[in-house]
C-alpha positions in Angstrom: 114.8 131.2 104.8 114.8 127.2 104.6 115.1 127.8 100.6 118.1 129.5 101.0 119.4 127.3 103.1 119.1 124.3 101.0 120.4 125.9 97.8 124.1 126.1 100.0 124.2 122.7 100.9 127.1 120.5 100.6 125.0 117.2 99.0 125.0 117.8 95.1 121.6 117.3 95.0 120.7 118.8 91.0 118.1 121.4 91.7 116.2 122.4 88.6 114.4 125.1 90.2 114.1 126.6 93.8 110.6 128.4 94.6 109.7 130.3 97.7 106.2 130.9 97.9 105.9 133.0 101.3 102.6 133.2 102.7 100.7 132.1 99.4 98.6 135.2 98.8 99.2 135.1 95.1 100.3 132.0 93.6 100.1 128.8 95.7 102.1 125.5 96.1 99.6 123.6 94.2 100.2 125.6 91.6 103.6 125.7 91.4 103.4 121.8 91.6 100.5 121.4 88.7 103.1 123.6 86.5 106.7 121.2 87.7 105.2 117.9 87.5 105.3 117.7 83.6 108.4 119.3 83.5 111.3 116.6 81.6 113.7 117.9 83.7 111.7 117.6 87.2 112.5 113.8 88.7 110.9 114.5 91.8 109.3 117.7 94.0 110.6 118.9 97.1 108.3 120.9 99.6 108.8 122.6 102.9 104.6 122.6 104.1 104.1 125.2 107.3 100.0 124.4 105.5 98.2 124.2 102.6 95.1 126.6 101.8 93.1 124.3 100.1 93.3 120.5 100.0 91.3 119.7 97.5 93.4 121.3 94.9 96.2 120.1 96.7 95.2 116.8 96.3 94.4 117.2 92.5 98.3 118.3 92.0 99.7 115.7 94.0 97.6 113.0 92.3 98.7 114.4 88.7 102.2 114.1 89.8 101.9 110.4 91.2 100.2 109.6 87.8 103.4 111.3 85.9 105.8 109.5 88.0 107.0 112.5 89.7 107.7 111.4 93.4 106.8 114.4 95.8 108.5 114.7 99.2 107.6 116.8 102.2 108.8 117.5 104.9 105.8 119.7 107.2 106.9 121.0 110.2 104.5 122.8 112.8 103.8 118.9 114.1 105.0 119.6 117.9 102.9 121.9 120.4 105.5 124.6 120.0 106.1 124.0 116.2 102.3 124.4 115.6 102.3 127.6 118.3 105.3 129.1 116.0 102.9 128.0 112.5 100.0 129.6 113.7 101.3 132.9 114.5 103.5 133.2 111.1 100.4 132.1 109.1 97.7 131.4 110.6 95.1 130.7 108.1 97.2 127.9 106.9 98.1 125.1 109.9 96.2 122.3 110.7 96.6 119.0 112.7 99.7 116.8 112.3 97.6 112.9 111.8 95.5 114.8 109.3 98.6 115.8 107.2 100.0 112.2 108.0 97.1 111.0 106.5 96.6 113.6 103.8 100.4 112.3 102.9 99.6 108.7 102.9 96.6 108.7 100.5 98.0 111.0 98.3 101.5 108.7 98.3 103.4 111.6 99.3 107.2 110.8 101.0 107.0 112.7 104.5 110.6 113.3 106.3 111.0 114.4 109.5 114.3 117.3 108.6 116.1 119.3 106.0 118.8 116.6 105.6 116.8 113.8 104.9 114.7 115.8 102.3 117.6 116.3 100.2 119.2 113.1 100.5 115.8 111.3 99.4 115.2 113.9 97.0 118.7 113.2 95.8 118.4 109.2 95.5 115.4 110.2 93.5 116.6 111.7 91.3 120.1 110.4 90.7 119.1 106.5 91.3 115.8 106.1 90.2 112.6 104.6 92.1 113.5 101.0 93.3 110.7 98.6 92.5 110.7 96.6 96.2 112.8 96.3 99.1 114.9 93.8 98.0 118.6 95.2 99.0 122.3 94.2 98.2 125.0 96.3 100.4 128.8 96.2 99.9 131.7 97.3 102.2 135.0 97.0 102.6 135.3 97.2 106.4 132.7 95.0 108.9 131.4 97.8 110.8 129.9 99.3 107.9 128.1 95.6 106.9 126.7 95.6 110.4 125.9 99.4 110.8 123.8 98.6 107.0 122.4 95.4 108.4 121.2 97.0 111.4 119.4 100.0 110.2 118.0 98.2 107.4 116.2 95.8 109.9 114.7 98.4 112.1 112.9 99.6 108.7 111.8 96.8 107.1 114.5 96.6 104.4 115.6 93.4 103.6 119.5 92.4 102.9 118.5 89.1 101.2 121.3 86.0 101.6 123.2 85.4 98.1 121.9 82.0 96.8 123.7 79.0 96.7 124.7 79.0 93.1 126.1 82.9 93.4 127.5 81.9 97.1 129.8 79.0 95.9 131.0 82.0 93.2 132.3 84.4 95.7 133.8 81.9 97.5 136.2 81.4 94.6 136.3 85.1 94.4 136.8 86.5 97.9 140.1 86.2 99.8 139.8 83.3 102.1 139.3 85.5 105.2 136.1 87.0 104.1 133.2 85.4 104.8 130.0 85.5 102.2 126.9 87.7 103.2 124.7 90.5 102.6 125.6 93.1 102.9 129.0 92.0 101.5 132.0 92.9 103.6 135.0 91.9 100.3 138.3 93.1 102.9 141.0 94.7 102.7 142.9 92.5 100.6 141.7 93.3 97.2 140.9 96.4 97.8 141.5 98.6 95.4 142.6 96.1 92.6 139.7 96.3 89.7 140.5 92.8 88.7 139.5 91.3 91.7 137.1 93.6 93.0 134.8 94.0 89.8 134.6 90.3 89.5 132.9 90.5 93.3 130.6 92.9 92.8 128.8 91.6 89.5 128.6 88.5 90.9 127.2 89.8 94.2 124.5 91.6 91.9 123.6 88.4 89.7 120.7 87.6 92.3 117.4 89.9 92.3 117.4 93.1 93.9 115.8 96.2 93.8 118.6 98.4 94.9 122.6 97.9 95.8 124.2 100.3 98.2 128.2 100.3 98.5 129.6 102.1 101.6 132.8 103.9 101.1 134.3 107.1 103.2 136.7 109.3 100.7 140.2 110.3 102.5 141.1 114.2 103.0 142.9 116.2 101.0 146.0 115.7 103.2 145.9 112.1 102.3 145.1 112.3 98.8 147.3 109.9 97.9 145.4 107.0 98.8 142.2 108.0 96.7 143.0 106.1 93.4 141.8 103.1 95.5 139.1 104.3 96.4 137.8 105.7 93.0 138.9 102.0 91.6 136.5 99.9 93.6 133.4 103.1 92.8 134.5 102.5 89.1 134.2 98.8 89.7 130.6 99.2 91.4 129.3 102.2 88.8 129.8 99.1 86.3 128.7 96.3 88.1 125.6 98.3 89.2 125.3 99.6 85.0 124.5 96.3 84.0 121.8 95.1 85.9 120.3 98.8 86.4 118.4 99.0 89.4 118.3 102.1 92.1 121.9 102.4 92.9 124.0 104.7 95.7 127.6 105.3 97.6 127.2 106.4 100.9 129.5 108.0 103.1 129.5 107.1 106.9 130.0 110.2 107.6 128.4 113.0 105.7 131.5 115.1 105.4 133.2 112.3 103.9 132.3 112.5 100.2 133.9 115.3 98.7 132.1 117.7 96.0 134.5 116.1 93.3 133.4 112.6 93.8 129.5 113.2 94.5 129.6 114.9 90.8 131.6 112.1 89.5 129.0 109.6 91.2 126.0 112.1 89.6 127.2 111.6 86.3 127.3 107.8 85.7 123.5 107.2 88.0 125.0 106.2 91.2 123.4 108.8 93.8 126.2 110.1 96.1 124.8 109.8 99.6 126.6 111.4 103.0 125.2 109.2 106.2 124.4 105.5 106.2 120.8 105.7 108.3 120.0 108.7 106.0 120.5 106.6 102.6 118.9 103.8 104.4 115.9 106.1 105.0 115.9 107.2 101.4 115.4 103.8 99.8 113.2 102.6 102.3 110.6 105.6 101.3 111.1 105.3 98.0 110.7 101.8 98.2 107.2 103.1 100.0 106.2 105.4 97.2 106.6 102.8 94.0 104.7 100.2 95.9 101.6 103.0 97.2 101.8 104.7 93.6 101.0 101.5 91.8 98.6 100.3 94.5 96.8 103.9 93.9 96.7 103.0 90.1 95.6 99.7 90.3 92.6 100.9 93.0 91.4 103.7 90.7 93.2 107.6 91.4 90.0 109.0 91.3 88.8 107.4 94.6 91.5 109.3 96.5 90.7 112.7 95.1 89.6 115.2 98.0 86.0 117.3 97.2 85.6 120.2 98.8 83.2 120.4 101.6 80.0 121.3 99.6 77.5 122.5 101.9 79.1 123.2 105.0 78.7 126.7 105.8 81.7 128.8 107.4 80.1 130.2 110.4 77.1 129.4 112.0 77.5 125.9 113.7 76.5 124.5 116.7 77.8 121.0 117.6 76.0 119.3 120.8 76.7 116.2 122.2 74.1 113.8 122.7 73.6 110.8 125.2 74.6 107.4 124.3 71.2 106.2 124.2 70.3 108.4 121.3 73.6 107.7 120.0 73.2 104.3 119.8 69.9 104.8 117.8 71.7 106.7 115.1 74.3 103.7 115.2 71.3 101.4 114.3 70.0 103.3 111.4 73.4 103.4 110.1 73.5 99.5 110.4 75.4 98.9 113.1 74.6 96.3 116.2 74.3 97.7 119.6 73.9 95.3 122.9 70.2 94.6 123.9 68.8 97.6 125.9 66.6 99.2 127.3 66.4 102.9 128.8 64.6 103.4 132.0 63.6 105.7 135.2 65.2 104.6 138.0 62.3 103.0 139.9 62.4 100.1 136.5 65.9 99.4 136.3 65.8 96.0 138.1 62.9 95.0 136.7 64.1 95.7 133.1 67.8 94.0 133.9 65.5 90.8 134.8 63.9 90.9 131.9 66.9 91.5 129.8 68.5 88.5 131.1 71.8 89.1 133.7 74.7 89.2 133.6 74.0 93.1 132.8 75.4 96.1 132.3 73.7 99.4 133.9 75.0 103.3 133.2 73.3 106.6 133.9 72.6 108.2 131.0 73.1 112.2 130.5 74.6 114.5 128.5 77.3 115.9 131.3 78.2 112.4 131.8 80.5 111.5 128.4 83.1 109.9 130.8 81.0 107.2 132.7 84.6 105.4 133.8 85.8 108.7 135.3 82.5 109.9 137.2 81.5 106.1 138.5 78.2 105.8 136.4 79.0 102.3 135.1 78.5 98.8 136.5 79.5 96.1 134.6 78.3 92.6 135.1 75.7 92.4 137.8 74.2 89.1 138.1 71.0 90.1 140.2 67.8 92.5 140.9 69.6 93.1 144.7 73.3 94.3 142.9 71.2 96.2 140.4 69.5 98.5 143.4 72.9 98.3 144.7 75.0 100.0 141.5 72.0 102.0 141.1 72.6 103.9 144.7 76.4 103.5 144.6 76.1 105.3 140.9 74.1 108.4 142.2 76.8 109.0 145.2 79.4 109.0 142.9 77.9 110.6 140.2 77.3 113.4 143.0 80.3 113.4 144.5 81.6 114.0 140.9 79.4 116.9 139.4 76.1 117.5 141.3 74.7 118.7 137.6 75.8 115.5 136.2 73.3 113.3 137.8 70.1 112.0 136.3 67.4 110.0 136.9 67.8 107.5 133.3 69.4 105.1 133.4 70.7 102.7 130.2 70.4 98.9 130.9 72.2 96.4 128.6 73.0 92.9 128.2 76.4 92.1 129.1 78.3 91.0 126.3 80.7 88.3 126.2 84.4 88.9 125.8 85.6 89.9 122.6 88.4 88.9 120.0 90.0 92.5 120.3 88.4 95.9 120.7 89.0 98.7 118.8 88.3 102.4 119.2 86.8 104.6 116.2 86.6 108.1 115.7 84.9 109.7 112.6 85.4 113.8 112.7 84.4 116.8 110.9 87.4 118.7 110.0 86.9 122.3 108.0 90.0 121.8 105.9 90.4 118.4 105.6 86.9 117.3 105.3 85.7 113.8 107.1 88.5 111.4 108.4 88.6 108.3 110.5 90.7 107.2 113.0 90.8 103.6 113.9 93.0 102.8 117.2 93.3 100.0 120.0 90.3 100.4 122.4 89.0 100.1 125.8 91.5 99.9 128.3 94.0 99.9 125.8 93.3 103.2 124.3 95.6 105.3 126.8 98.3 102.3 127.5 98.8 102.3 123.6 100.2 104.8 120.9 98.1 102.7 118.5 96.3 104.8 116.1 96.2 105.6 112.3 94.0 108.3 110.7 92.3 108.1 106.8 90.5 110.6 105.4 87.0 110.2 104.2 85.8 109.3 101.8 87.7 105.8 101.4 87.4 102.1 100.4 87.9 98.9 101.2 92.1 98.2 100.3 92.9 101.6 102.6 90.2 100.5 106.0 92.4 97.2 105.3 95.6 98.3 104.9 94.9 100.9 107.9 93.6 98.1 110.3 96.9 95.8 109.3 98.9 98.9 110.5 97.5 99.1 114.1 99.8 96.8 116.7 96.5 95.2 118.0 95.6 93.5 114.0 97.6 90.6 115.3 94.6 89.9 117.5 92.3 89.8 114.3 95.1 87.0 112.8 94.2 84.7 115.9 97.1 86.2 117.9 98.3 82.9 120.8 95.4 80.6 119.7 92.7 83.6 119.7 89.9 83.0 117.3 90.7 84.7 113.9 88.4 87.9 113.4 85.9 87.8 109.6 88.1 91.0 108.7 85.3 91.5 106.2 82.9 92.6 108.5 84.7 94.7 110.0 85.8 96.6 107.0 82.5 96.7 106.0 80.7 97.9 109.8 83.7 100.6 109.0 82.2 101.3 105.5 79.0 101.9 106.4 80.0 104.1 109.9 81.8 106.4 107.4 79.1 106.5 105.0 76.4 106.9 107.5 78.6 110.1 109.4 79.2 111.7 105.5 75.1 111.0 105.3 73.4 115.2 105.6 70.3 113.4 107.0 72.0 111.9 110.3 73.7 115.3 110.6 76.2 114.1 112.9 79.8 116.1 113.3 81.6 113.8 115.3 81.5 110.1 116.6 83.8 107.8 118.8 82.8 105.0 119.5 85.1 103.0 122.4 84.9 99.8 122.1 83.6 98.5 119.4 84.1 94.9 120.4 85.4 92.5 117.6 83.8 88.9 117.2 84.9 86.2 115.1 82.1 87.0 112.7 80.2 90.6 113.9 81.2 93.7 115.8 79.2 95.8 117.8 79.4 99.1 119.5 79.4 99.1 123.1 79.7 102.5 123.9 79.2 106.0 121.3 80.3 109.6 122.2 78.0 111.3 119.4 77.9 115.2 118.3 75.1 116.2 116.2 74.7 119.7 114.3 72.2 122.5 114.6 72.6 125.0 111.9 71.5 128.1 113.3 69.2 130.2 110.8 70.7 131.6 107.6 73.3 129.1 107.1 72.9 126.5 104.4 72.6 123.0 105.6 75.7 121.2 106.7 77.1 117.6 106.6 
């Protein structure tokens, strides 16, 4: 078992408790968790997630904890095709889709890792160091590799190694030995190694400018060379009291994770300093705890309750059928919702050219029937025809393909639409029925985009206005809405709120819809609209209690 596992690790991490809840049949994670988190002793929960029975309680739990200060990490496996296979068959009832827990994790302010080492290690800065406020980060080395291997990981994960000012700059020029040159992170040399009076001097002037945490690299000899240790145990005595004295979130880390030995982690334990084996893994560390001080009080200031997760009143366990309707009647549900849809009309095809000319060209025309929900793929879409001759031309060109695609695909309606003008960006949107996890959205880059892209971020429903923003500034493609190369700058505004009122329309029983994805939703500089819908609506079949 993973549990067993961890409690023989080499890391010094100070368990308080070790739980193995198996399969859950009795007593729960949650409940485990709602019992820990007001525990003195409990600094932060570790959890190995195959699933979780019941979000909503979950999310309860979790929420108490963020409000008590008690960070929880997780690290969920099951994510991969086999992983999930592997979940399934050892307890079924329990797995569910990898961007739902992502996103389960994110609202909830919950620290994901991706293996068993770097859920100790964070688990460990936790609760040895304490929760740094920012990512403000001073680093300290004797040996230039290490500065470099700290500035480069550090970069790639948005911590920031800010310059010593002027004022502290000129002081460790004094300091330093002349071959040293003044950074951060701080590589002191060789020459005063080991020599308190030098050394301590360095550090506390190194941490008289503002940081959030301070991180001193320092591999520990073997026992064979045990004689050279006193030096190193000087310049850790020299940063335990430097650090002491402005107290922020501070560690020693190892390059290499066998190079701390069990004597000196305990050592490090017992004055604060959290004793951390591998540079990228303490890196990682800070960075989400970083994360989880600045989402926690985000979550506070935005109200907890608006994160909590109901259960899914009304939706019946068995009994319901989802069909997909055409994008015509899709489009009408869009409009009661509120959102804008191009001009259009639908038609047989003996009117198609006569309503294109009274639309106005440039136009758009698409067959329209429910075996067609890939129009791109099956050749029943022709973009920009300028004329009543191209229009009898797509039409015939449209029913061939369509044919030649799936005979029981082709129809006789066709949908004609104005042909919009290009747009700022475009964005795909999915809204989806999930029976664990409720509602969720996920907003990605659209159109052509959509499959050249790994672009995509999932909430879960219901949400507000800070997450939709904070979720759109995540996606690679916002730079478009900031007026990306002289681009027009997008009202983010109306977007957020066209998002608002998709996910309140889709949680609306009367619409009854189960799924939407709409792709694109073109972006404007002050409107969207939705240019094409993939809609499923739900029948209830009799005896089952109405569903949302």
């Amino acid at each position: 078992m993973l549990s067993s596992d961890l409690t023989m690790s080499q890391r010094s991490l100070p368990f308080a408790y070790m739980i193995s809840v198996g399969n859950q049949s009795v007593l729960r994670m949650e409940d485990f968790i709602d019992v820990l988190c007001n525990k003195p002793e409990v600094k932060a929960i570790g959890l190995h997630i195959e699933g979780i029975k019941d979000i909503s309680i979950f999310s309860e739990v979790a929420l108490k904890a963020l409000e008590a200060g008690v960070p929880i990490v997780a690290l969920k496996t099951g994510s991969s095709k086999i992983g999930s296979e592997l979940t399934v068959s050892h307890t079924a009832s329990l797995s569910g889709s990898d961007d739902l827990f992502q996103a389960l994790f994110e609202r909830l302010g919950i620290i994901r890792v991706s293996n068993p080492v770097q859920l100790l290690e964070t688990l460990k800065f936790l609760c040895v160091a304490g929760i740094p406020k920012g990512r403000r980060l001073v680093g300290l080395t004797c040996s230039g590799g290490g500065a470099t291997l700290l500035a480069d990981h550090a970069e790639k994960i948005g911590l920031e190694f800010t310059r010593p000012s002027k004022k502290t700059a000129k002081r460790l020029t004094r300091l330093l030995h002349y071959t040293a040159t003044v950074s951060n992170p701080l590589d002191y040399t060789t020459p005063i190694w080991g020599i308190p009076d030098r050394v301590l001097p360095v550090f506390e002037t190194m941490l008289t400018d503002p940081y959030d945490a301070a991180i001193f690299v320092q591999d520990y000899p073997p026992p064979e060379l045990e004689e050279s240790k006193p030096y190193y145990l000087n310049d850790a005595k020299s940063f335990i009291e430097a650090s002491s004295k402005v107290r922020i979130s501070s560690a020693i880390c190892s390059t290499l994770p066998e190079n701390m030995d069990q004597s000196t982690r305990e050592m490090l334990v017992e004055n604060g300093i959290a004793p951390m084996q591998g540079i990228n893994e303490a890196l990682e560390a800070i960075s989400t705890s970083a994360w989880y001080f600045g989402r926690r009080e985000s979550i506070r200031k935005n109200g907890i309750e608006k994160l909590r997760i109901k259960p899914l009143s009304g939706m019946p366990a068995t009994g319901i059928v989802s069909t997909l309707i055409d994008e015509w009647e899709g489009k009408k549900h869009l409009q009661e919702i509120g959102l804008s849809v191009p001009e259009g009309y639908i038609a047989d095809i003996a009117e198609v050219p006569e309503l294109a000319e009274k639309i106005g060209f440039p136009v758009v025309v698409k067959m329209i029937g429910k075996n067609l929900a890939h129009k791109t793929d099956a050749g029943a879409i022709a973009l920009n025809i300028l004329s009543c001759e191209e229009v009898e031309k797509a039409v015939d060109r449209m029913k061939k393909d369509v044919e030649n695609f799936d005979p029981t695909a082709v129809s006789e309606k066709f949908l004609v639409e104005k042909m919009l003008e290009k747009p700022t960006a475009e964005l795909l949107v999915n809204v989806r029925t999930d029976s664990q996890f409720g509602m969720a959205m996920t907003l990605a880059a659209g159109g052509v985009l959509t499959e050249l892209l790994t672009d995509a971020v999932t909430i879960l429903l219901p949400t507000n206005r800070y997450e939709l923003e904070n979720a759109l500034k995540s996606l690679k493609i916002s730079k478009l809405f900031d007026g990306f190369r002289g681009g027009e700058m997008i009202d983010t505004e109306k977007l957020v709120m066209a998002l608002i009122d998709l996910a309140e329309g889709v949680q609306n029983p009367t619409f009854g819809i189960k799924e939407i994805e709409i792709n694109p939703l073109f972006i404007y500089k002050g409107k969207v609209c939705a240019v094409d819908v993939l809609m499923r609506v739900v029948n209830v079949t009799s005896g089952a209690v109405s569903s949302k």
